[in-house]
N, C-alpha and C positions, 0 to 999 in steps of 0.2 A: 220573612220580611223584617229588615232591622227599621227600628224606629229609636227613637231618644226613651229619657226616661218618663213614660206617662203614666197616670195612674193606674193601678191594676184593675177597674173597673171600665176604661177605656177600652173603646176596638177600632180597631184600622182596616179600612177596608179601599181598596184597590180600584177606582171607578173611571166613566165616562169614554174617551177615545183608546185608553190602551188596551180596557177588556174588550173594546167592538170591535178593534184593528185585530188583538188576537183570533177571535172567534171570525171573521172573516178571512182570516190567514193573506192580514195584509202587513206591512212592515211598520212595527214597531217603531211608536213617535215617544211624548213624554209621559213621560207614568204622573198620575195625581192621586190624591189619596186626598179619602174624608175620615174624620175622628168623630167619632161617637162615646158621647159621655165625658167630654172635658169642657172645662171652661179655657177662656182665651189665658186668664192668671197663669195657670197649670200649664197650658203649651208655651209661655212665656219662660217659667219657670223649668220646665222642663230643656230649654236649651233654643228653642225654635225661633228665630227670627221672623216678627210680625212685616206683615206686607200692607203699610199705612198703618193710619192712627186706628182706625174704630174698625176695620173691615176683617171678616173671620176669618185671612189667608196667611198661613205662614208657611218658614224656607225651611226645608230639615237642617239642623246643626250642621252635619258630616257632608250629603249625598245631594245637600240643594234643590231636591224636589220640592214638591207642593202639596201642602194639606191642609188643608179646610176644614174648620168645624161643620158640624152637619146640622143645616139653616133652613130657615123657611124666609122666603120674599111675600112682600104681602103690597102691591100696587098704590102708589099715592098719589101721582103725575103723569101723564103722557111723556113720552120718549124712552128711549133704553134704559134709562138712568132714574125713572122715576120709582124706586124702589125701595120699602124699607126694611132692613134687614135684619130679622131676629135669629140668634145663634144661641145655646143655653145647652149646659148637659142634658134637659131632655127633650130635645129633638131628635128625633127616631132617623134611623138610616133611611125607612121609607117615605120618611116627610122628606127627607132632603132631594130624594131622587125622584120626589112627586115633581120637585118645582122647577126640574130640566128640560130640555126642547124636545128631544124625541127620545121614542121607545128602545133604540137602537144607545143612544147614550144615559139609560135609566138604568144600566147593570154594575152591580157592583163584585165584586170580587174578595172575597174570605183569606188570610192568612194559608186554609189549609186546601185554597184553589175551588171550594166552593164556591155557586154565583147566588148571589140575591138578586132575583129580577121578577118585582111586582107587578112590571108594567108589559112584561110577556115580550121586553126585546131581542132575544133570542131566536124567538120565533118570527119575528117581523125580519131580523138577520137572513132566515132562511129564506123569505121568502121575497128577500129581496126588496122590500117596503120601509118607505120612510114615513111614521109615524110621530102626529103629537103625543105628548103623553097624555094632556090634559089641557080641560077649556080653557085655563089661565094661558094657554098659550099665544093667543091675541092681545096678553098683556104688554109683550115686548115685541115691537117692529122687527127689530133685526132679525129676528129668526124667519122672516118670511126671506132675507139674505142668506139666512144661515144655511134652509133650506134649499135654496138654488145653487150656493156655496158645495153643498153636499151632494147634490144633482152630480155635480161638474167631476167628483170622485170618483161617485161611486153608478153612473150612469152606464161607464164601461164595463158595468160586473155586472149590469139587471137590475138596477134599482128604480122604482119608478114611487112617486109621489102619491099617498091614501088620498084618494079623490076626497075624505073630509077634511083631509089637513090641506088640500088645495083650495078646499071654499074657505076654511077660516084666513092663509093667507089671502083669498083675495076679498074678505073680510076688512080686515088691516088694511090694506090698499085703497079701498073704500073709503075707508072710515077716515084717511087722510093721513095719518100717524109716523104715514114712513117720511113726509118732510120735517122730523122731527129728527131726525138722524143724526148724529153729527158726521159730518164730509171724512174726516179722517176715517171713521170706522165704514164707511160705506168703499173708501177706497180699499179699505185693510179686505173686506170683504171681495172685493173687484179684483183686487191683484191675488190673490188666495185661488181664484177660481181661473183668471187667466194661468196660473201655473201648473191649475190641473190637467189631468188628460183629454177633459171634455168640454172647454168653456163654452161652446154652445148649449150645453143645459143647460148653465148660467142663464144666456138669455133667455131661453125657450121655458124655462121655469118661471121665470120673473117673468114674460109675457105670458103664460098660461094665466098667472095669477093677476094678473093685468097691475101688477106693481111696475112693472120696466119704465112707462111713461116718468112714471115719479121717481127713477131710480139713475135711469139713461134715456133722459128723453131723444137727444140726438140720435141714440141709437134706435130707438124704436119708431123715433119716424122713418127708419129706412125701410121698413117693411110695410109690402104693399108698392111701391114705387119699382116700374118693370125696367128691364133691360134689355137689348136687343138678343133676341133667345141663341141667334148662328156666333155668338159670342160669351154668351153666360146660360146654357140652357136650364139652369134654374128659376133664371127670368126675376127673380122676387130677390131686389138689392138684400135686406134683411137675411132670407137666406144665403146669400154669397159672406156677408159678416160672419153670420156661423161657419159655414166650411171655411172660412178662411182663417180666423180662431184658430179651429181644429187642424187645420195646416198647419198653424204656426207653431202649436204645440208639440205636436208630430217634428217638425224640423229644429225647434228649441225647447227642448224636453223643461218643465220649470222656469221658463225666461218669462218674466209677466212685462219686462222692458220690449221685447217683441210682441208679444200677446199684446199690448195696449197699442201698440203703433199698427196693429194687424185689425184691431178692433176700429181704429179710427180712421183708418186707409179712405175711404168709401166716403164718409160721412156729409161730403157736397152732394152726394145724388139725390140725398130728401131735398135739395135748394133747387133742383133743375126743374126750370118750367114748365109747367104742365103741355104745354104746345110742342116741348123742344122732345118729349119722352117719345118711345122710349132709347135715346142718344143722349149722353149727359157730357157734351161739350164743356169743357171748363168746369168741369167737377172739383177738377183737384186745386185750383184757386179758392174757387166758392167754397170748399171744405174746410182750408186756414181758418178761421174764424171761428169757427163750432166744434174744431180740435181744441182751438185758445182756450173758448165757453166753458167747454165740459172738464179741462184740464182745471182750470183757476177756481170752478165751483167745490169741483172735490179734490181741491189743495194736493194733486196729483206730483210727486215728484219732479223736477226742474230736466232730468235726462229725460227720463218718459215724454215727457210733453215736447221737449224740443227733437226728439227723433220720432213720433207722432205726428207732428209737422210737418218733418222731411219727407216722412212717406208720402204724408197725403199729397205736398205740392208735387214729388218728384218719380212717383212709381210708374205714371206713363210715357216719363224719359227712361227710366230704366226697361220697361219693357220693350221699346224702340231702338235699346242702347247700338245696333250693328245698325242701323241707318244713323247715328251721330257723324259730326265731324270731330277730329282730333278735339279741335278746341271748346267745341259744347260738351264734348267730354271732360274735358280740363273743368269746364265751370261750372257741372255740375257737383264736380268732387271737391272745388271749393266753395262752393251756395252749402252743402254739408257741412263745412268746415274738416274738410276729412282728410286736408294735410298736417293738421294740428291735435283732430280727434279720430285718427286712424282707422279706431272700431267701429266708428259711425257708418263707415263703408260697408264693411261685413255685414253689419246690423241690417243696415238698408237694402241691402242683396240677397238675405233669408225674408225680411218681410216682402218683399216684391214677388220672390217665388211662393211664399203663403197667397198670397193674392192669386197669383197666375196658377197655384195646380189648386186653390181653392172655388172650384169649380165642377160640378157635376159631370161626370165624367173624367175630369181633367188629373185627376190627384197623380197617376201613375205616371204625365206626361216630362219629357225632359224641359228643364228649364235651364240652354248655357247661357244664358245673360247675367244671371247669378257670380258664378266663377270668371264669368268674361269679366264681367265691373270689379271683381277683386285685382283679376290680372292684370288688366291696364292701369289700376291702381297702385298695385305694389312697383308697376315698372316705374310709373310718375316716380313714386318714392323715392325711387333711388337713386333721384338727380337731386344733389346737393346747392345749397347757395353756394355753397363753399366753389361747386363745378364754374363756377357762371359769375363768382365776384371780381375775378383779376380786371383793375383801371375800375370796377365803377364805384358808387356809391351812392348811398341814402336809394330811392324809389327805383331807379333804376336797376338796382340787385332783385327786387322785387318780379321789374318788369321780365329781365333774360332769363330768371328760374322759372319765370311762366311761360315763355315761349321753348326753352331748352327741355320742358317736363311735355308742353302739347308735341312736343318732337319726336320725344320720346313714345307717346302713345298715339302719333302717326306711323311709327315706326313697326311699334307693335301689332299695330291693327292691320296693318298691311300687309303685314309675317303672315298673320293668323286668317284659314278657312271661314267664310262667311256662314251664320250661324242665323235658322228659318229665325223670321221676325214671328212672335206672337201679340202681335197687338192689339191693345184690348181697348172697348169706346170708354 
C-alpha cells in the first residue's frame, strides 16, 4: 500500500465499502483509507491535500484517494449535520469504526491484507444481514436512507434488514428527524437506489420502517389504493410502482433518469376518487402536479422532472400508440419536444414498457409499442425544413414540416402489420 511520507508511528489501514465489496466478491468502487496515529499538521505536512478547512479528510498527494483521520462524532443537533467532530493521534481504529452505520461497513483492512473487524461484519456479510454497529446509530437520520439505499444493492444477493436495526429505523421515523434532511442528500440517496438493481427495496425498506410517508409521501400514498385486478393483477398501485422500478432497471441498467420517471408514472392514482376505484380515469392529468410537488421539494434535476412529466401525462397514449392517428401521433412527439430533444422519445418508450411489463405476470410479455414510437419517430425525423421550405416563409415553414412529417408517419404506419393493443386503465 504506497502512502506519502507519514510518521513512522502511523498506520493506514484500508476501510468501509472497498473491504465489504471485496469480501462479498462484488466490483470494486473507491478505496478510502483511515490514519491512525497522525495529526491533521503531519498529513498536511506530509504532502496530503486537506478536504475543507477543519474537517479530518484529505487527497493522497500522487493517487487522489481519500484518507481520513481515525475520529469520533459525538451528537450536538438534530439532522445529518449535527455533529461534532473530534480527530487526535489517539483515536483508536476501533473508535473510529465504532461510529460507522453498519457492521458490514465496520472492517478495516491491514497493509499485510489482515482484517480488523470488532463489530463481527464479516459474519453478518455471510449471512447476509445488514446491521447497526451501535445505538448511536439513531443519531444520524440518513442512515435510515442509507439502509434502504443498501436494501436496493444488495437485496439481489440475500440481504435482508436485523429486525433491531429495523425498530431503531423506525425509531428515527417516529421521532420526526427525517424532515430534517436536506432535499439534496435525500435525492443523492433516491437517485443512488434508482440505479440499483432493486429500487423496490428502496421503497419497501422505507415503508417497513414507516419512514417512506416522510421521505416520498406521494409515493407511499399509492399503496393501498386498488386497480382493476383483469389488468394489474397485483391490484395494490404501490406494488405496480415497485415492479415497475424493477422493470425499469432491468431495461436501463444504472439510468436513475428512467428510474425517477418510472417511479412517478402512476402517482395520479393516490388522487382518484374513492367512488371512481377501482378505474383511475384521468390519472395521468391528476398526476402532473404531484410529479411538479415531489420534483421541486427534492430539488430533483430539471431533465428528470421534465421527462417524469412526460410519462405521467403521456404513457397511456403510448400504450394505445396503433389506435393513434398519423397526426396525434405527430403531437404527441412534439407535446415531448422530441423533434428538438430526440432522446426524450427513446426515454419515453423504455419507461412505458417498464410500466406495461411491470406487472405480475407480465414481465416476460412483448411490448412493440416501444420500437413502434421509435420508428415512426425516426421516420418523422427525416423530413427536413429544408424538404418543405421552397416559396414559403416565417410560420408557414413550420406549418408544411408538420404536415409533410404526419405524411410521413401515415405513411409508415400503413406499411407496417397492426401490433395487439395493451391497454391499460
Amino acid at each position: 500500500m504506497t502512502t506519502a511520507q507519514l510518521p513512522e508511528n502511523a498506520q493506514v489501514y484500508l476501510v468501509g465499502g472497498a473491504v465489504r465489496d471485496r469480501l462479498l466478491d462484488q466490483p470494486a468502487g473507491d478505496r478510502d483509507f483511515v490514519v491512525v496515529g497522525a495529526s491533521m499538521e503531519q498529513m498536511r505536512d506530509a504532502g496530503f491535500r486537506q478536504v475543507g478547512r477543519d474537517f479530518p479528510v484529505f487527497l493522497h498527494p500522487h493517487t487522489g484517494e481519500e484518507y481520513a483521520l481515525a475520529r469520533t462524532e459525538r451528537k450536538s443537533a438534530r439532522g445529518h449535520t449535527g455533529f461534532v467532530v473530534h480527530a487526535d493521534p489517539s483515536v483508536t481504529l476501533e473508535e473510529d469504526l465504532r461510529r460507522r452505520d453498519f457492521t458490514i461497513n465496520a472492517i478495516a483492512e491491514a497493509a499485510d491484507g489482515s482484517l480488523v473487524d470488532p463489530f463481527d461484519g464479516a459474519a453478518d456479510i455471510q449471512a447476509r444481514v445488514l446491521r447497526h454497529v451501535g445505538d448511536a446509530f439513531v443519531e444520524d437520520p440518513l442512515r435510515v436512507l442509507r439502509a434502504a439505499r443498501f436494501m436496493a444493492r444488495f437485496a439481489p444477493i440475500g440481504f435482508t434488514i436485523a429486525p433491531e436495526t429495523l425498530a431503531l429505523m423506525r425509531q428515527i421515523a417516529h421521532e420526526g428527524e427525517l424532515t430534517d434532511l436536506a432535499p439534496e442528500r435525500i435525492w443523492q440517496e433516491l437517485a443512488k437506489a434508482l440505479r440499483s438493481k432493486r429500487p423496490s427495496a428502496f421503497l419497501r425498506s422505507l415503508r417497513d420502517a414507516e419512514a417512506l410517508r416522510a421521505i416520498l409521501p406521494e409515493v407511499d400514498a399509492l399503496y393501498g389504493v386498488p386497480q382493476r385486478a383483469e389488468y394489474h393483477p397485483e391490484v395494490d398501485t404501490g406494488v405496480h410502482a415497485e415492479l415497475v422500478c424493477d422493470m425499469a432497471a432491468a431495461l436501463a441498467p444504472g439510468d436513475d433518469l428512467i428510474g425517477f420517471a418510472a417511479l412517478c408514472h402512476d402517482l395520479g392514482k393516490s388522487l382518484t376518487p374513492a367512488a371512481e376505484l377501482p378505474r383511475h380515469v384521468m390519472h395521468e392529468q391528476r398526476g402532473i402536479d404531484a410529479v411538479i410537488a415531489l420534483s421541486t421539494r427534492l430539488k430533483v434535476p430539471a431533465e428528470h422532472r421534465e421527462l417524469a412529466v412526460i410519462a405521467c401525462r403521456e404513457h397511456l397514449n403510448v400504450h394505445r400508440l396503433d389506435e393513434l392517428k398519423p397526426a396525434t401521433v405527430h403531437a404527441l412527439i412534439a407535446r415531448c419536444d422530441g423533434f428538438r430533444k430526440p432522446a426524450r422519445i427513446d426515454q419515453l418508450a423504455t419507461v412505458c414498457e417498464a410500466d406495461n411489463r411491470g406487472r405480475t405476470g407480465f414481465a416476460d410479455r412483448a411490448y412493440p409499442q416501444a420500437d413502434e414510437l421509435r420508428r415512426l419517430h425516426k421516420i418523422a425525423m427525416t423530413v427536413r425544413s429544408s424538404d418543405v421550405a421552397e416559396g414559403l416563409s416565417g410560420p408557414a415553414i413550420g406549418e408544411a414540416l408538420s404536415r409533410a412529417r404526419i405524411v410521413a408517419i401515415a405513411t409508415a404506419k400503413s406499411g407496417a402489420a397492426g401490433s395487439e393493443s395493451t391497454v391499460q386503465p
